[in-house]
N, C-alpha and C positions, 0 to 999 in steps of 0.2 A: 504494500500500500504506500504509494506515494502522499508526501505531508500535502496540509493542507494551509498553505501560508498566507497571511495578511502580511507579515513582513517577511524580508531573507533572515535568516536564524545562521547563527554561527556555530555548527560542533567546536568545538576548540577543546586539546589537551595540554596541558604543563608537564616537564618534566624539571625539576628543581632541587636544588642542594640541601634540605630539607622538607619537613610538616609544621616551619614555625612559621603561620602565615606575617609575622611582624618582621622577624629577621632574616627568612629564607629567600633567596633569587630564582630567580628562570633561570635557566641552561637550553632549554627548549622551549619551541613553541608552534603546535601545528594548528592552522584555519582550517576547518572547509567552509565556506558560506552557500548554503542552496538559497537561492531566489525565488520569488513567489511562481514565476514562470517555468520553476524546474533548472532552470539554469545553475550550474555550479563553479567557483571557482578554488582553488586550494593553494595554502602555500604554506610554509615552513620555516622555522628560523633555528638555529644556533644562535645561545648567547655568551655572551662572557658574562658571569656573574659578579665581576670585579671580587670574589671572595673565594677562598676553596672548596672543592666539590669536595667532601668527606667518603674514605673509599667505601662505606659503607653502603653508602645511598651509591657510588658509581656501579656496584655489585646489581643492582637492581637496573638501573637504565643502561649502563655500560658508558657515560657518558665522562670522560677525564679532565683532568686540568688541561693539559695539552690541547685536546681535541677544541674547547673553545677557548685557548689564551689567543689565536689574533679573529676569534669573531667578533662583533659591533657589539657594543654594549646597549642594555632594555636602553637605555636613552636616548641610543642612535636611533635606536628600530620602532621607538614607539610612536611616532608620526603615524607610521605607516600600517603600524599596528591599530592604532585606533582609529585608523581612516576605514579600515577593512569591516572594524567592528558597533562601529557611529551608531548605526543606523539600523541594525542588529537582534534579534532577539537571541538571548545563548542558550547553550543549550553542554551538557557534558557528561560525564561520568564522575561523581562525588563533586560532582561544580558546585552545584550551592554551598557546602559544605569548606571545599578548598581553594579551585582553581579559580572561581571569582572573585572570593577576598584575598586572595594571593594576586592577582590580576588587578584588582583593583589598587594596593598598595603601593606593586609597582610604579601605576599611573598616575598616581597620587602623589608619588614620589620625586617623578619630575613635572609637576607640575598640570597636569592633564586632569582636568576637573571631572573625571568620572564616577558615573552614579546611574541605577536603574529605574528611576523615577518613572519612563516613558517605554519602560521593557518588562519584558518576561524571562525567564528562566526554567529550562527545562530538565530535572535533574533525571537523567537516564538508567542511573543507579537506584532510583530510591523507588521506581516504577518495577525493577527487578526483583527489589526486596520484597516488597509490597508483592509480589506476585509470586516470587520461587526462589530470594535469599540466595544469590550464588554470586562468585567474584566476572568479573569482566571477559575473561577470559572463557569462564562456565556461560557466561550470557550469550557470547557471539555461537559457544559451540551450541547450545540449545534454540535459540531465536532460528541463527542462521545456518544448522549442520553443516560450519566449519571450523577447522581451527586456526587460533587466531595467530597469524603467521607474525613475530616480531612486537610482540606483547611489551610493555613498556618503553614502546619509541612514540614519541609523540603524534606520529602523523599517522601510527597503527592505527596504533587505539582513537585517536579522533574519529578514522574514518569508520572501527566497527563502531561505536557509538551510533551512527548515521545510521547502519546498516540496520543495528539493533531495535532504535526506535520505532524504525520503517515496520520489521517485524513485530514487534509488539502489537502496534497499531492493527498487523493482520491477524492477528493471535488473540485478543481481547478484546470481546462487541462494547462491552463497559468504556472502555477507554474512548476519547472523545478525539477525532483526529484538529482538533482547534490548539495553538499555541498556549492560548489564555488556559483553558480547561487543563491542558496535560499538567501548565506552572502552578496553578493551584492543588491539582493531586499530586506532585512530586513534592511541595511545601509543607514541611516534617511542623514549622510551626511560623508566625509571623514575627517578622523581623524589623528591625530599624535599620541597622548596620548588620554588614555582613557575617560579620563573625559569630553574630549572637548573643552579645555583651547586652544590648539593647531590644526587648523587644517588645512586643505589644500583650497587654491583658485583653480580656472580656471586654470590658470598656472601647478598645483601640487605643489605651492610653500607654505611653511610651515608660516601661519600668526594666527596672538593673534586674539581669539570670543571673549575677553571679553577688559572691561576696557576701561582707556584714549587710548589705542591702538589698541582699535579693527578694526579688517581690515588690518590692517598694516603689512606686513613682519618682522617675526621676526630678520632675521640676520637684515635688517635695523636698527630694535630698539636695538637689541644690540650695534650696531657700532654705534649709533648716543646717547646713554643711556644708558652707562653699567651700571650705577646704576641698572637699573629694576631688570637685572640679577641676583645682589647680594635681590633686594628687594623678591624677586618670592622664591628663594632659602631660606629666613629666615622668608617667611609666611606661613599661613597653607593651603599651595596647597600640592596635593594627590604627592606622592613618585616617582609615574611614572611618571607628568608632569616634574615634577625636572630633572629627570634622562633625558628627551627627551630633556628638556632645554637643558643641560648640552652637549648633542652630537650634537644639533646643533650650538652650541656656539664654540664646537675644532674640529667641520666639517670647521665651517669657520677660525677659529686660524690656521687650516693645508694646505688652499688652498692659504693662503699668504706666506706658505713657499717652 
């Protein structure tokens, strides 16, 4: 079953020098973007992470110091990268969860004011789990009775994601082939910021998952502890928690003027 697009959706994979979405880099980066017309285009990048790939993690992607010390750094490439993805709905394998607050950081990092205000997200993983709980790998062989040739290279695994969804979509009457409909059934819970630091109750009202405050409404703990504010801001939470702190912090500074 071919998708059924209002916008082009981006599969996109990471491969990266860790799982710390605040301190870890790309070393990889694969697109595909399908078009609402079917059309597709794909591309690929090698990065330098400007830091060491730990052999540990190289164990798993294969990918070395060497292999990106003269590739362009996220800074070079990410014009072109968020040219590819503007305009986009994403879509991946554990994206909600890493490749887009990893993603996101990066772009945040030089300066690239990204955010999914006017997108969706489709997490490819959590439709598997929700259905039959098995790794990526188990997913392509079962959707697609193949196996999946070059499992942790980015531009693999992007494309079985693609493939995977496609199958799904043929596999399950329940599932909805709309953008909108899949991102609300792959959404494990609502969010403010990516990483989950922030998200919404019952109400929609924006309160702390974590910590002495969890539970808690954030503009409360602002007004009753502006400390934390400054504390959140000079620890190492991900670029887009901060940034979402920060707008609800002079949402409420502006409604008392």
């Amino acid at each position: 079953m071919e998708l059924k697009l209002k916008n082009p959706i981006c599969f996109f994979d990471l491969e990266t020098t860790g799982i710390d979405v605040a301190k870890d880099r790309i070393v990889e980066i694969a697109i595909l973007k399908v078009y609402p017309n079917g059309n597709k285009e794909s591309k690929t990048w090698l990065v330098n992470p400007e830091m060491p790939i730990p052999p540990h993690v190289t164990e798993i992607h294969g990918i070395t110091d060497d292999k990106v010390a003269n590739e362009p750094t996220f800074k070079e490439l990410s014009k072109d990268i968020y040219a590819m993805i503007k305009d986009s709905d994403l879509a991946g394998y554990n994206s909600d969860r890493f490749d887009i607050p990893l993603l996101a950081e990066e772009l945040l990092r030089v300066d690239i004011d990204f955010d999914m205000k006017n997108k969706v997200s489709v997490d490819v993983q959590t439709i598997f789990h929700k259905m039959e709980k098995r790794t990526l790998s188990a997913a392509f062989k079962f959707y697609c009775g193949k196996e999946l040739e070059g499992a942790h290279g980015a531009e693999a695994d992007a494309n079985a994601t693609y493939e995977v969804l496609k199958s799904q979509l043929d596999r399950y009457d329940e599932l909805e082939n709309d953008m909108k409909k899949l991102s609300e059934f792959t959404t494990r819970k609502k969010m403010a910021d990516f990483a989950g630091f922030i998200i919404y109750n019952k109400e929609d009202e924006e309160v702390f998952s974590f910590g002495k405050h969890k539970g808690k409404k954030v503009e409360t703990v602002l007004e009753e502890e502006p400390g934390y504010f400054g504390w959140i801001l000079n620890a190492n939470f991900p670029l887009y928690t901060k940034k979402v702190l920060t707008a609800i912090k002079l949402r409420k500074l502006n409604t008392k003027f």
